[in-house]
PQR file with spaces between the fields and no chain letter, atoms N, CA, C, O and H, PARSE charges and radii, in Angstrom:
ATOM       1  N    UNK     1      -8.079   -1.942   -7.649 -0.4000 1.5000
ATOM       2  CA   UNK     1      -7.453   -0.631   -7.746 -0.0000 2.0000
ATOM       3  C    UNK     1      -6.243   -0.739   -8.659  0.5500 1.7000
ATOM       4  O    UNK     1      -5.390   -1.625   -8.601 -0.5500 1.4000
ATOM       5  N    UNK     2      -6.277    0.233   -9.470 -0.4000 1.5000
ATOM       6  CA   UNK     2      -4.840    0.021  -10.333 -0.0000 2.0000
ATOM       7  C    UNK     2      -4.383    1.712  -10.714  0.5500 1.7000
ATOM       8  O    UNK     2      -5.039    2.686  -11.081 -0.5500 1.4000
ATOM       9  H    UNK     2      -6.970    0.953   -9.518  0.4000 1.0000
ATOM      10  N    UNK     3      -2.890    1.481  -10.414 -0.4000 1.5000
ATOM      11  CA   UNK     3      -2.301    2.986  -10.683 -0.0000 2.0000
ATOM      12  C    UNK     3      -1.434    2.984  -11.986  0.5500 1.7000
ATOM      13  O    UNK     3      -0.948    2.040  -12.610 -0.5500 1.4000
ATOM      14  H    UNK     3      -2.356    0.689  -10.116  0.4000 1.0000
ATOM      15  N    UNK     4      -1.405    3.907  -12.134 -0.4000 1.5000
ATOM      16  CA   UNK     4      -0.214    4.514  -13.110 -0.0000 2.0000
ATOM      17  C    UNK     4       1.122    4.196  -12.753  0.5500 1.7000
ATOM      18  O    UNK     4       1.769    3.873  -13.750 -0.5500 1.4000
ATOM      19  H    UNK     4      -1.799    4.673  -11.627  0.4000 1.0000
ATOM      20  N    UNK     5       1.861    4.165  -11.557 -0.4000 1.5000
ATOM      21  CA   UNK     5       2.946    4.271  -10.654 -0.0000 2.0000
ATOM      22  C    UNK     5       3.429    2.724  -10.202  0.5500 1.7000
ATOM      23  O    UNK     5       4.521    2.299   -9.826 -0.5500 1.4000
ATOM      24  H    UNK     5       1.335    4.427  -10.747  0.4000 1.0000
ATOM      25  N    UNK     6       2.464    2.242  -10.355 -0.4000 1.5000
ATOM      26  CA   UNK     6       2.548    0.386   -9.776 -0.0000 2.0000
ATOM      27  C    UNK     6       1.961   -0.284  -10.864  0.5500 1.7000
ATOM      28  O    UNK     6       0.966    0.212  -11.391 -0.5500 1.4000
ATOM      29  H    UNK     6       1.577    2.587  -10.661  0.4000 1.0000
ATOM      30  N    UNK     7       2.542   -1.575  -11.367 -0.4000 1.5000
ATOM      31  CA   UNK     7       2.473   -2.077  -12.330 -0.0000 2.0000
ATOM      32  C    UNK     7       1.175   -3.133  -11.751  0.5500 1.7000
ATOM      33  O    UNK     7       1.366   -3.656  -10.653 -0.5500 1.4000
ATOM      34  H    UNK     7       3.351   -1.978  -10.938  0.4000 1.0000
ATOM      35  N    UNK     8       0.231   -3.355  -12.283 -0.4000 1.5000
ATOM      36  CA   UNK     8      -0.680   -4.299  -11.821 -0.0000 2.0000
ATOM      37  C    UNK     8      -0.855   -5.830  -11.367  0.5500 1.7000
ATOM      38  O    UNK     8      -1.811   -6.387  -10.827 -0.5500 1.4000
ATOM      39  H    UNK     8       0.076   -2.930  -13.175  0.4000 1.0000
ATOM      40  N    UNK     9       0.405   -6.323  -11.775 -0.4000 1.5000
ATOM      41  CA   UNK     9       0.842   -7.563  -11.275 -0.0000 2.0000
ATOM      42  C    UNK     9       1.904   -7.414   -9.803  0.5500 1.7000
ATOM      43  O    UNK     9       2.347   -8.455   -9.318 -0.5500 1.4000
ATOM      44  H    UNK     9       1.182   -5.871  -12.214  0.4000 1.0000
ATOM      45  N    UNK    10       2.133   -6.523   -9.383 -0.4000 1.5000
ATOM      46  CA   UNK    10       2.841   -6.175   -8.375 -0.0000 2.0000
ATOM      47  C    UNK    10       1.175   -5.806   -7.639  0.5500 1.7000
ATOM      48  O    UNK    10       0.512   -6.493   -6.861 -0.5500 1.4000
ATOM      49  H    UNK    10       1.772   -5.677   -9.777  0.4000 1.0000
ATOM      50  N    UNK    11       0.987   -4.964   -8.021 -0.4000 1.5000
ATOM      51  CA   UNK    11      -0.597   -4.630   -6.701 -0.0000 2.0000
ATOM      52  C    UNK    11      -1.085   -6.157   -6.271  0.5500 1.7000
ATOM      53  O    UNK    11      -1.204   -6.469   -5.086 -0.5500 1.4000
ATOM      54  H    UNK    11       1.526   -4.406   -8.653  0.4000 1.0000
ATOM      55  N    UNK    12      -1.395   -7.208   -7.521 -0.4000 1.5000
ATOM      56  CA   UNK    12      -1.742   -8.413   -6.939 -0.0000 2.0000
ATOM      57  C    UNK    12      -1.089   -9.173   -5.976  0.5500 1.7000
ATOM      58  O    UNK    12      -1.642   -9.920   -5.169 -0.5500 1.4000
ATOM      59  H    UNK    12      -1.299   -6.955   -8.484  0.4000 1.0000
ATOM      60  N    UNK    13       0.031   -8.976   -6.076 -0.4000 1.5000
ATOM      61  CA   UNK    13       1.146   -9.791   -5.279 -0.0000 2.0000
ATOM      62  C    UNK    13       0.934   -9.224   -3.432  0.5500 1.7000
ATOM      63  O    UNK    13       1.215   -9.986   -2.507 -0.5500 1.4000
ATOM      64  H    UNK    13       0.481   -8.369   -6.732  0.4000 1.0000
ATOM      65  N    UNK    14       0.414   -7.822   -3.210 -0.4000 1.5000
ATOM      66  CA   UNK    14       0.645   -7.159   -2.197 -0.0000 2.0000
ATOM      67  C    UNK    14      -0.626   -7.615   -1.759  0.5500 1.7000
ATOM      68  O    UNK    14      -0.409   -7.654   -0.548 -0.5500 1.4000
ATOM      69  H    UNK    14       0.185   -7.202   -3.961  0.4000 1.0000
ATOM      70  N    UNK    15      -1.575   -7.916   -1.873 -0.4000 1.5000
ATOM      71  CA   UNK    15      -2.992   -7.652   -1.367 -0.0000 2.0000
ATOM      72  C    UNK    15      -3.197   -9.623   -0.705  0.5500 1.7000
ATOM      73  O    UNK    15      -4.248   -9.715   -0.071 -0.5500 1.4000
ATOM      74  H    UNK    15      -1.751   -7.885   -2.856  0.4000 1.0000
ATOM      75  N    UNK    16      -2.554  -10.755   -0.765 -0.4000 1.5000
ATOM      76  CA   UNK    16      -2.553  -11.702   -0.353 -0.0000 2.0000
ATOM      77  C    UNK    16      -2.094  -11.930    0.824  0.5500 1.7000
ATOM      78  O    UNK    16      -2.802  -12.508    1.649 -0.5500 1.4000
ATOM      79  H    UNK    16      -1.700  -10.681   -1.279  0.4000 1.0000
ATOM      80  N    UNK    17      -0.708  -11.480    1.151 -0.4000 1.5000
ATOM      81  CA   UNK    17       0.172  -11.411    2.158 -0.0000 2.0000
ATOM      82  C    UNK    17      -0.310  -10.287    3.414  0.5500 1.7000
ATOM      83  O    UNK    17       0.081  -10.532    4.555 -0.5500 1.4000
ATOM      84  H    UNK    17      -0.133  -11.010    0.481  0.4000 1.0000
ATOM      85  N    UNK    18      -1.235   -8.957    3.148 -0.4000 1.5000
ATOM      86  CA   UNK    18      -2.158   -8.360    3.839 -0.0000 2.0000
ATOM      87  C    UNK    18      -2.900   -8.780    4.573  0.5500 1.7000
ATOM      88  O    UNK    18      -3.222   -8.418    5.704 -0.5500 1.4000
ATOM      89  H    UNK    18      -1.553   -8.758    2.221  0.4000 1.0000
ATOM      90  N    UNK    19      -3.298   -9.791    3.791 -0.4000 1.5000
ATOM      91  CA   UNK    19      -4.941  -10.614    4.242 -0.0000 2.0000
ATOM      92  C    UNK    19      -5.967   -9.260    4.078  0.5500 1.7000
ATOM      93  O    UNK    19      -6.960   -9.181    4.801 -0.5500 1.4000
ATOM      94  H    UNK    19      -3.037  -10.085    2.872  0.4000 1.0000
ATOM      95  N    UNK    20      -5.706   -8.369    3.236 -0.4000 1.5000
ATOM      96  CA   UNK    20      -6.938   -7.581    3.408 -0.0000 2.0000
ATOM      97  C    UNK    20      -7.157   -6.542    4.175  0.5500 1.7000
ATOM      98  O    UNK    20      -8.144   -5.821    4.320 -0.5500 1.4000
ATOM      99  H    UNK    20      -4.899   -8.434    2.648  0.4000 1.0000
ATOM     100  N    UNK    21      -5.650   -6.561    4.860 -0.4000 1.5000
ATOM     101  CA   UNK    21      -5.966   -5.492    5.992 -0.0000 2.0000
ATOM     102  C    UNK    21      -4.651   -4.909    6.376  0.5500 1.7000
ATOM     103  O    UNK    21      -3.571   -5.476    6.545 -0.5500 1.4000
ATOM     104  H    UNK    21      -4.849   -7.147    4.742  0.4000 1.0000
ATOM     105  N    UNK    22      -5.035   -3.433    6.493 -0.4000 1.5000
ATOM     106  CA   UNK    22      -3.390   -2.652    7.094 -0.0000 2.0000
ATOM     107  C    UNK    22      -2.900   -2.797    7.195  0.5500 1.7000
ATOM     108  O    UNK    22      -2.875   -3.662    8.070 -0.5500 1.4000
ATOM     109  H    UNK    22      -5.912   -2.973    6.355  0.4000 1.0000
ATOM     110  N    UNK    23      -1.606   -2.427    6.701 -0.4000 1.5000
ATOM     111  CA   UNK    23      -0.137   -3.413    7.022 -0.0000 2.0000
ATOM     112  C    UNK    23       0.071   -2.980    8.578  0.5500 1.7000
ATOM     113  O    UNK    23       0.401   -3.609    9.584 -0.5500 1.4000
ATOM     114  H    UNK    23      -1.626   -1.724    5.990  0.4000 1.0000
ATOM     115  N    UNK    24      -0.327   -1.394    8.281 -0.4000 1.5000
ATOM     116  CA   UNK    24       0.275   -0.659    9.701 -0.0000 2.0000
ATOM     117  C    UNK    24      -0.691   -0.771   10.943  0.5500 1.7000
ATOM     118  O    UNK    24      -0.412   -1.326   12.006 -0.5500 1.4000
ATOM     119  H    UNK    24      -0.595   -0.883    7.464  0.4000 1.0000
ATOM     120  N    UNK    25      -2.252    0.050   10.519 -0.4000 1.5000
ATOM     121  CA   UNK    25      -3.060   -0.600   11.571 -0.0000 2.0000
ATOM     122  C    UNK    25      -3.869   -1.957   11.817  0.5500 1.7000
ATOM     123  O    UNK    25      -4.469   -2.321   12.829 -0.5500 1.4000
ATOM     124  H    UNK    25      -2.479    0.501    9.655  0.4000 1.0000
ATOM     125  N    UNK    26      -3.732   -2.486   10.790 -0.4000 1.5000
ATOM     126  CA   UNK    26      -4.361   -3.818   10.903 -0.0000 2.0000
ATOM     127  C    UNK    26      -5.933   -3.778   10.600  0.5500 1.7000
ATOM     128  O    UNK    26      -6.640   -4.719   10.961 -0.5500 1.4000
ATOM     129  H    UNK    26      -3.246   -2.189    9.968  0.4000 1.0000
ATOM     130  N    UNK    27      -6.446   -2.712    9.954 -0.4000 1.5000
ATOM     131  CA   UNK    27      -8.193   -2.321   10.143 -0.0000 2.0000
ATOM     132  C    UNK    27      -8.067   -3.421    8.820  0.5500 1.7000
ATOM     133  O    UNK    27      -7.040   -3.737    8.219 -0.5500 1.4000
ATOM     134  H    UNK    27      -5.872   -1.948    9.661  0.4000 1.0000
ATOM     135  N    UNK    28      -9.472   -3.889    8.584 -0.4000 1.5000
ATOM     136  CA   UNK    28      -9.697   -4.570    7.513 -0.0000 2.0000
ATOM     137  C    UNK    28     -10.252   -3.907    6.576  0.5500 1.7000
ATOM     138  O    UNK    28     -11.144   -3.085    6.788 -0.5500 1.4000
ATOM     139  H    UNK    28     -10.306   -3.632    9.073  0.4000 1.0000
ATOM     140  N    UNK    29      -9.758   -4.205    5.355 -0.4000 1.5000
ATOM     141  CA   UNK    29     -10.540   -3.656    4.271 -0.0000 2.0000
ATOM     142  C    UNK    29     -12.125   -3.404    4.124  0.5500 1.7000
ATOM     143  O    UNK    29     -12.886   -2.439    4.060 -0.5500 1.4000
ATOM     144  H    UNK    29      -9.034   -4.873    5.183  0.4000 1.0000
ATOM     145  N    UNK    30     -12.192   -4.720    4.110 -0.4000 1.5000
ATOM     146  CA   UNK    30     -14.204   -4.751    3.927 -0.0000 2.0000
ATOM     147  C    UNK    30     -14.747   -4.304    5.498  0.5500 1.7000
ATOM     148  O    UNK    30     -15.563   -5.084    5.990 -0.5500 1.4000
ATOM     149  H    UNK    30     -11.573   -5.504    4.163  0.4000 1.0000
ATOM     150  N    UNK    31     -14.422   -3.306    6.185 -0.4000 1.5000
ATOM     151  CA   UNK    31     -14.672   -2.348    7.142 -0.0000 2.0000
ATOM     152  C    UNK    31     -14.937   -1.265    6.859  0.5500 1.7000
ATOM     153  O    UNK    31     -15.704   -0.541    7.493 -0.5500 1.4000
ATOM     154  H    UNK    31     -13.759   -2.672    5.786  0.4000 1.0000
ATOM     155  N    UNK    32     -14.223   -0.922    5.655 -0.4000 1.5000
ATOM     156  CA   UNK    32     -14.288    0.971    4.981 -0.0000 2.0000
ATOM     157  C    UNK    32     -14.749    0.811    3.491  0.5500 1.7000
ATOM     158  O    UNK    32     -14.654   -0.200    2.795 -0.5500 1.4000
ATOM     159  H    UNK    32     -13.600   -1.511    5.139  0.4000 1.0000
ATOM     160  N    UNK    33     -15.213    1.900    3.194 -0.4000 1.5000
ATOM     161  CA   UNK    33     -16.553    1.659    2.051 -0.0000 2.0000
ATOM     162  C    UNK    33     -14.767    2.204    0.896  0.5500 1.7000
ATOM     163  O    UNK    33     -14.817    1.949   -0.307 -0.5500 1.4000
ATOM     164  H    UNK    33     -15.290    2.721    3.760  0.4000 1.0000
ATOM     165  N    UNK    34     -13.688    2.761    1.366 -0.4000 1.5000
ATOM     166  CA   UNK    34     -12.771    3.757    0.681 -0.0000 2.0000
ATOM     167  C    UNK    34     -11.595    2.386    0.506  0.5500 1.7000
ATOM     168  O    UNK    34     -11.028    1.773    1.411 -0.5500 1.4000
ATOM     169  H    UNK    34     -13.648    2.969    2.343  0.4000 1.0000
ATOM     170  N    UNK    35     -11.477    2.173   -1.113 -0.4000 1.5000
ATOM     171  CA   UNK    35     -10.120    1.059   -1.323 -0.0000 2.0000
ATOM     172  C    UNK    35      -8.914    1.765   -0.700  0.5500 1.7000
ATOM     173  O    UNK    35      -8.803    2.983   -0.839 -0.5500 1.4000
ATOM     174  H    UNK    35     -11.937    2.671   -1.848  0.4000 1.0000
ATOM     175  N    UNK    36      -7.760    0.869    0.164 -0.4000 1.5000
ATOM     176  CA   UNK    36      -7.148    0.847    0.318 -0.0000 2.0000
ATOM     177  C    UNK    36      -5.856    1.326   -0.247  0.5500 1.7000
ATOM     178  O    UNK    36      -6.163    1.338   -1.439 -0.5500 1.4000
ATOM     179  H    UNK    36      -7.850   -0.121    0.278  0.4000 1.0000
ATOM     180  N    UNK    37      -4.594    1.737   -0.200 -0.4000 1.5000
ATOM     181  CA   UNK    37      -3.650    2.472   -0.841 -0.0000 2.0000
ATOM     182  C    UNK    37      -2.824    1.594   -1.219  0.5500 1.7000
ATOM     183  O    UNK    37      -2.836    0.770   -0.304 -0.5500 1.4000
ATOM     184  H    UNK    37      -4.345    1.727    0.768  0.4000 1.0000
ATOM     185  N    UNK    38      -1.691    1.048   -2.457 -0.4000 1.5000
ATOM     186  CA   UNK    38      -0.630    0.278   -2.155 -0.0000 2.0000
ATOM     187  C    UNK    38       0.796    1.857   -2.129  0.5500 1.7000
ATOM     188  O    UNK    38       1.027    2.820   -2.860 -0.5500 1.4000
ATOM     189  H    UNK    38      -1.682    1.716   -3.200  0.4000 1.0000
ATOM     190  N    UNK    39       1.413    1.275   -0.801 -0.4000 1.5000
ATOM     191  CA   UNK    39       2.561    2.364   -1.137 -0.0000 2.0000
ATOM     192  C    UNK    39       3.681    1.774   -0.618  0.5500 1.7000
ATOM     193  O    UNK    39       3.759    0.811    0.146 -0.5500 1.4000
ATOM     194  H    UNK    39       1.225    0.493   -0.207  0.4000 1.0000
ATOM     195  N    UNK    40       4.620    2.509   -1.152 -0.4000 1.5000
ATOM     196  CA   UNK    40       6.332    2.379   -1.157 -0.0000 2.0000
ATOM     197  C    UNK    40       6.399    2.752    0.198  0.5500 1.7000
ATOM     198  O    UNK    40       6.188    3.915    0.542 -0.5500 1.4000
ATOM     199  H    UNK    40       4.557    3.291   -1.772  0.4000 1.0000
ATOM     200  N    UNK    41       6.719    1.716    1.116 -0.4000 1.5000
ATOM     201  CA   UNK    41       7.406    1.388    2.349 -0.0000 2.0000
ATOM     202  C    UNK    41       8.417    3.057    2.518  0.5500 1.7000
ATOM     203  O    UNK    41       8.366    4.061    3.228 -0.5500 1.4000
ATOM     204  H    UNK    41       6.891    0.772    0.837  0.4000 1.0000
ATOM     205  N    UNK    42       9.270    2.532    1.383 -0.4000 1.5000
ATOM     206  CA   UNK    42      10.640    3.640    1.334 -0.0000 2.0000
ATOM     207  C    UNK    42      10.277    4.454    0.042  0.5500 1.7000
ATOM     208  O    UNK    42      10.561    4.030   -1.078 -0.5500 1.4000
ATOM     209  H    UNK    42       9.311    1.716    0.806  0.4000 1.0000
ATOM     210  N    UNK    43       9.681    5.558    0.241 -0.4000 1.5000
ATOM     211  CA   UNK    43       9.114    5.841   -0.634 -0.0000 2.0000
ATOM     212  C    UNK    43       9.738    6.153   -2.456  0.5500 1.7000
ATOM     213  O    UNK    43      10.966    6.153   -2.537 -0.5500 1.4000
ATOM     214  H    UNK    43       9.450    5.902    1.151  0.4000 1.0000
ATOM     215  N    UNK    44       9.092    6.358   -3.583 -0.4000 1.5000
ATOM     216  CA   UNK    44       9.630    6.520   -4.644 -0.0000 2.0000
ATOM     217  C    UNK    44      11.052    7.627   -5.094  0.5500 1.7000
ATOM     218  O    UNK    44      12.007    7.399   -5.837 -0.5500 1.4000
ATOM     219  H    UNK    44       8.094    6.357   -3.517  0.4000 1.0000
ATOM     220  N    UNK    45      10.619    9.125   -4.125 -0.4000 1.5000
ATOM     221  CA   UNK    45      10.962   10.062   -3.694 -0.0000 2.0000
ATOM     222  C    UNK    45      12.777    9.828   -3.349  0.5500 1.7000
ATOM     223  O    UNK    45      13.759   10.279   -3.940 -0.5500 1.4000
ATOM     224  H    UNK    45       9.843    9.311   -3.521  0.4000 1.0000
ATOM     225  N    UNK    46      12.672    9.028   -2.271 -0.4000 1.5000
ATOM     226  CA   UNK    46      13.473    8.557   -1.880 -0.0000 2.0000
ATOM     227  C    UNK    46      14.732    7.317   -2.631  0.5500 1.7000
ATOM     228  O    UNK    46      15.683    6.654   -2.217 -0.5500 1.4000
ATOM     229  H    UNK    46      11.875    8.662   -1.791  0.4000 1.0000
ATOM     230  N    UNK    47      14.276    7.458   -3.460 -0.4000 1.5000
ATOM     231  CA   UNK    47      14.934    5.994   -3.971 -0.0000 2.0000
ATOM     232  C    UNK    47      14.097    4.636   -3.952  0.5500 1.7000
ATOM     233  O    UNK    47      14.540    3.628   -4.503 -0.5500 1.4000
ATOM     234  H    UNK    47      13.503    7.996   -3.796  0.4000 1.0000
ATOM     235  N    UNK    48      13.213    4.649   -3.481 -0.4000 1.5000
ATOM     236  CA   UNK    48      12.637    3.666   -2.970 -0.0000 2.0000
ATOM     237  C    UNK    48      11.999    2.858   -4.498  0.5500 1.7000
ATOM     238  O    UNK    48      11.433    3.500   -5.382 -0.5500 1.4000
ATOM     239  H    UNK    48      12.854    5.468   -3.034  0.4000 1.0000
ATOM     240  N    UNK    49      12.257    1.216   -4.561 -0.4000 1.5000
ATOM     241  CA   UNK    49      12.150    0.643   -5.612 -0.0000 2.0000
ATOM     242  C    UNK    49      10.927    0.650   -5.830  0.5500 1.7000
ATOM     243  O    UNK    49      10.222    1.291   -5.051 -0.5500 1.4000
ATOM     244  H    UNK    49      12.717    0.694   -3.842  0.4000 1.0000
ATOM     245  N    UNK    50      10.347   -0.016   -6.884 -0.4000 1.5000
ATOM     246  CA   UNK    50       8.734   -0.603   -7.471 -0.0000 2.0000
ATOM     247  C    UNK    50       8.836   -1.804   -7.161  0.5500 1.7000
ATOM     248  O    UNK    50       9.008   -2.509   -8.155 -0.5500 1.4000
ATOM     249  H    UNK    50      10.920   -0.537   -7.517  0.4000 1.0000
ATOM     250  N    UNK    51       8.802   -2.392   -6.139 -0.4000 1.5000
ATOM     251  CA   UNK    51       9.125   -4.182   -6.415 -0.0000 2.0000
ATOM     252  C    UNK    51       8.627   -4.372   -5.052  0.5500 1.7000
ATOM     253  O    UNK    51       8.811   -3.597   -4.113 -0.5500 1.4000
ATOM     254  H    UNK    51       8.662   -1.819   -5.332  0.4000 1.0000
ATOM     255  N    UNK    52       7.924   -5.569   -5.027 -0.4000 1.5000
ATOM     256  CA   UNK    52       7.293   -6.092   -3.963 -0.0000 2.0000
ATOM     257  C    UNK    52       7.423   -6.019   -2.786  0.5500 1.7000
ATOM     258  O    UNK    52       6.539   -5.769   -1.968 -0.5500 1.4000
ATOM     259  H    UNK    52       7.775   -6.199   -5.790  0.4000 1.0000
ATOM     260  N    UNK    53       8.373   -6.199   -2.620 -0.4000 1.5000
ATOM     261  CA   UNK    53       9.410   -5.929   -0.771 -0.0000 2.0000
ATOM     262  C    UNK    53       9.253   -4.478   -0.802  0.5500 1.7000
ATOM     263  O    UNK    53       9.829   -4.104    0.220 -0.5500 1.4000
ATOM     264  H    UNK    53       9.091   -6.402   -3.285  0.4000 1.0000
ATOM     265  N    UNK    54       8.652   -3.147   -1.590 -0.4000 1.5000
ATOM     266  CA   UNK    54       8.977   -2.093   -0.655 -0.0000 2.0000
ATOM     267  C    UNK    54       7.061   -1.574   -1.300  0.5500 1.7000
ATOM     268  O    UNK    54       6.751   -0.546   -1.903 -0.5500 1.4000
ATOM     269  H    UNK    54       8.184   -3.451   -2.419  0.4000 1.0000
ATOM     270  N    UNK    55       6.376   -2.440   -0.975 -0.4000 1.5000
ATOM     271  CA   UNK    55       4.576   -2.303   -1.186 -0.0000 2.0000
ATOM     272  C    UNK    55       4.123   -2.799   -0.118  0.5500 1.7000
ATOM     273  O    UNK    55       4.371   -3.968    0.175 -0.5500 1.4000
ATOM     274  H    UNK    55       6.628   -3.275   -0.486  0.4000 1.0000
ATOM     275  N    UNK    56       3.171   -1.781    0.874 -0.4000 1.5000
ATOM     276  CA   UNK    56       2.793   -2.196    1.844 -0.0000 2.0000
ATOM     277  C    UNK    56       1.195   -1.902    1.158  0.5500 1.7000
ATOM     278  O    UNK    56       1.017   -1.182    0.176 -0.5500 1.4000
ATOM     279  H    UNK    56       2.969   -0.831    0.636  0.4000 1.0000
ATOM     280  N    UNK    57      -0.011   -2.698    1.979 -0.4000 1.5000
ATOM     281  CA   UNK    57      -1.394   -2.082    1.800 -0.0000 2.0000
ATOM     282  C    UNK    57      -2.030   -1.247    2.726  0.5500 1.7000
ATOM     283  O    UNK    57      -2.548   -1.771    3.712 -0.5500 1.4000
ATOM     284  H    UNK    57       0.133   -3.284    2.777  0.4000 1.0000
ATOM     285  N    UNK    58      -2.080    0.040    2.564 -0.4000 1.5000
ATOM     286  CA   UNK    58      -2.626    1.149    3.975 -0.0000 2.0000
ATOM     287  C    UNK    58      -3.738    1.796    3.734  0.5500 1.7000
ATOM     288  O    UNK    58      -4.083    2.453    2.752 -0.5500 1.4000
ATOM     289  H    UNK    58      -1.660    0.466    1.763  0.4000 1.0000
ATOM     290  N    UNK    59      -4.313    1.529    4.806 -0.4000 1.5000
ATOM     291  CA   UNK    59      -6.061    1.784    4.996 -0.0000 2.0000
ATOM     292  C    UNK    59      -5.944    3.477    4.748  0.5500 1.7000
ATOM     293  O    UNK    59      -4.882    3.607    5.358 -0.5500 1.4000
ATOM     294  H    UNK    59      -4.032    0.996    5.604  0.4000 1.0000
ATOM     295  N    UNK    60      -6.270    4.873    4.293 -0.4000 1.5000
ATOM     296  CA   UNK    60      -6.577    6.050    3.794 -0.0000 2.0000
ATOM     297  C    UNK    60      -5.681    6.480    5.068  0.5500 1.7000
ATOM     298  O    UNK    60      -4.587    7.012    4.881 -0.5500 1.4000
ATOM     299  H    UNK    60      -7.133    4.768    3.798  0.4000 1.0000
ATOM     300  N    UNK    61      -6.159    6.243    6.323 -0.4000 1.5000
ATOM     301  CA   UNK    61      -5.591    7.483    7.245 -0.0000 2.0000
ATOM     302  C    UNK    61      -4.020    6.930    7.017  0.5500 1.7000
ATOM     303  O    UNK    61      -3.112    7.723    6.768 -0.5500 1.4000
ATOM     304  H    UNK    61      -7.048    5.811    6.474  0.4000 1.0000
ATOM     305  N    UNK    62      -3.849    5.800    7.105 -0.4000 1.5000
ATOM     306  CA   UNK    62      -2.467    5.615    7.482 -0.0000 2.0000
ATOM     307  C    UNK    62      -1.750    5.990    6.288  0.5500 1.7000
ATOM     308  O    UNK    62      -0.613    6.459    6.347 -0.5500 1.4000
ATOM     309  H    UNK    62      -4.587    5.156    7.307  0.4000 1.0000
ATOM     310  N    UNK    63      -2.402    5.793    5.150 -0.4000 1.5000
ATOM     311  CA   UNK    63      -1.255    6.593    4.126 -0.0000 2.0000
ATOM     312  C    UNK    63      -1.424    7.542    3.805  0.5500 1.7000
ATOM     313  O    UNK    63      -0.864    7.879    2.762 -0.5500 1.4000
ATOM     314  H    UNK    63      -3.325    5.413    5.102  0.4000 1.0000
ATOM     315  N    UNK    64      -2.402    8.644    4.601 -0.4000 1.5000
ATOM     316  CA   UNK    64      -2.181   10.023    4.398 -0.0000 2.0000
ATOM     317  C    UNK    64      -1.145   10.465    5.353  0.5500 1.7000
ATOM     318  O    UNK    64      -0.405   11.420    5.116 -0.5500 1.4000
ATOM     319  H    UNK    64      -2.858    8.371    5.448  0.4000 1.0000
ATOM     320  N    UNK    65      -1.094    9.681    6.561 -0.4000 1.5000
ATOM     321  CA   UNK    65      -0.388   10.026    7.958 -0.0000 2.0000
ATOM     322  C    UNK    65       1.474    9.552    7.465  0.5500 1.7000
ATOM     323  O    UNK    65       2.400   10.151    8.012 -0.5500 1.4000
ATOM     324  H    UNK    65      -1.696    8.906    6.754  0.4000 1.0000
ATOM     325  N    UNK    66       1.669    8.757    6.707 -0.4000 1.5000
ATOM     326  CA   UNK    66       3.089    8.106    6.084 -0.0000 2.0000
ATOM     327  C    UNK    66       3.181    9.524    5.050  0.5500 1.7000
ATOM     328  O    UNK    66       3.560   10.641    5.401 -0.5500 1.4000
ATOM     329  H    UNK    66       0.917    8.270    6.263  0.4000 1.0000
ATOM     330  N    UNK    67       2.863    9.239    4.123 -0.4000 1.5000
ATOM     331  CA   UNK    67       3.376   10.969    2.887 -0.0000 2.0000
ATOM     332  C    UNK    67       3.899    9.500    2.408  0.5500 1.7000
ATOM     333  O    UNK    67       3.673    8.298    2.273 -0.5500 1.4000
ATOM     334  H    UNK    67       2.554    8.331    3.838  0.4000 1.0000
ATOM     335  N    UNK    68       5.012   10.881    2.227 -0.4000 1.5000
ATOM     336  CA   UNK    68       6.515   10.089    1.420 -0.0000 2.0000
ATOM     337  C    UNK    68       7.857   10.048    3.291  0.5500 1.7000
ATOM     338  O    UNK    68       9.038   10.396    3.283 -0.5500 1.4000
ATOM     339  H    UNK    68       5.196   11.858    2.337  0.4000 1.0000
ATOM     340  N    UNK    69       7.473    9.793    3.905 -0.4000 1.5000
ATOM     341  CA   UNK    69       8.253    9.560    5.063 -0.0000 2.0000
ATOM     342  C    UNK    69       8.496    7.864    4.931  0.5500 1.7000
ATOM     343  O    UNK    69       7.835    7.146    4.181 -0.5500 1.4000
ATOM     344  H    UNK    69       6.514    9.511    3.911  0.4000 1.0000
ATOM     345  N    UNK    70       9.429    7.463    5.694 -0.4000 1.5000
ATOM     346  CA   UNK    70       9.461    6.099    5.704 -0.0000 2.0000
ATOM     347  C    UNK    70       9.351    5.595    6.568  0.5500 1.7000
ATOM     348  O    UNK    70       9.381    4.364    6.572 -0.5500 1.4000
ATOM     349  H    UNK    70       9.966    8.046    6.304  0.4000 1.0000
């Protein structure tokens, strides 16, 4: 998966430390046919940086259910 918004060497960095699976619920990736989201912990909106410490990986519901909330 690669965005416009996240630089692609940062998405790599996030998806190891996951193991593959929700930061928030823990579902595993290769469970859902739908790639996973990388998003700003604290969101962009907010101030929230581009840099590794604020990229979590969230399975669809959970980062529709986050927004831009933190």
């Amino acid at each position: 998966m690669t965005s416009e918004y996240i630089p692609r060497q940062l998405i790599l960095l996030v998806h190891p430390p996951a193991n593959e699976c929700c930061e928030f619920c823990r579902l595993p990736q290769d469970s859902q046919a739908a790639a996973f989201h990388i998003d700003h912990v604290w969101p962009k909106s907010r101030g929230g940086a581009c840099d590794a410490d604020n990229l979590a990986l969230l399975c669809i519901a959970c980062s529709l259910r986050k927004a831009a909330k933190t």
